[in-house]
C-alpha angles and dihedrals in degrees: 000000000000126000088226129034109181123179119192126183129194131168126194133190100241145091110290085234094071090053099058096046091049085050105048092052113082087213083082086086090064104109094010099129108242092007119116109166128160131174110266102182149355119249114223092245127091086215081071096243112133088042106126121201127187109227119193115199121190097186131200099273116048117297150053145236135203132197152183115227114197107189105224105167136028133172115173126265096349110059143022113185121185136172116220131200138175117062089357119039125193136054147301125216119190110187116188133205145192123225117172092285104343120088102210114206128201119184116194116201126186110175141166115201114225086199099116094205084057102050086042096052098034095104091068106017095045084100099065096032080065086053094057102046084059104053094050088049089056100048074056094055096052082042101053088041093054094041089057096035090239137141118247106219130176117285108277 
């Protein structure tokens, strides 16, 4: 079992289509707040899975952590599954669903950190590392509505 299990749900009012393509390009990062990504490495499939990406996060408390994506599923336009490694190790599910014209969005995370002060100090920082999670999710969530030109709205 992971040490964290983070689920984040956004819903946009756009074409499901749209959604997909933002979020299998790594420029989708451009303008997220914190988030640096760029592509690695190209996976041997046509479908995009193999493709790595290194992905840099300065987060809203002090510190930083960078990781490896590897892409290992992907089933257009509905999910898109990777592994990570480096200061964070586990995996990553988006899941995505059409509703009439909203695309809703929920991203599964289930993550160790490798960061030894973290793991030290979780069982009274966890709090804050869950914070944090959030507000970087959220600057997401305001990046990835102004980049499609889409409207964020409430869960449905």
């Amino acid at each position: 079992m992971r040490q964290y299990t983070f689920v984040t749900e956004w819903t946009f009012e756009t074409e499901i289509e749209q959604v997909w393509e933002l979020l299998c390009n790594a420029g989708f990062s451009e303008g997220w707040e914190g988030l640096s990504m760029r592509q690695s490495a190209k996976g041997m499939n046509k479908d995009g899975s193999g493709d790595e990406y290194e992905a840099v996060v300065k987060t809203k408390l002090p510190y930083t952590l960078s990781f490896t994506s590897t892409v290992t599923r992907k089933l257009k336009p509905h999910v898109l599954e990777i592994t990570v490694s480096g200061e964070l190790e586990g995996r990553g599910v988006c899941n995505l669903s059409q509703n009439g014209n909203f695309t809703h969005i929920r991203y599964l995370w289930e993550v160790d950190t490798t960061k030894r002060w973290m793991r030290w100090l979780a069982p009274v920082l966890k709090p804050a590392f869950v914070w944090n999670h959030d507000k970087v999710m959220h600057d997401g969530a305001r990046t990835v509505s102004r980049l499609l030109g889409a409207r964020m709205v409430p869960n449905l």
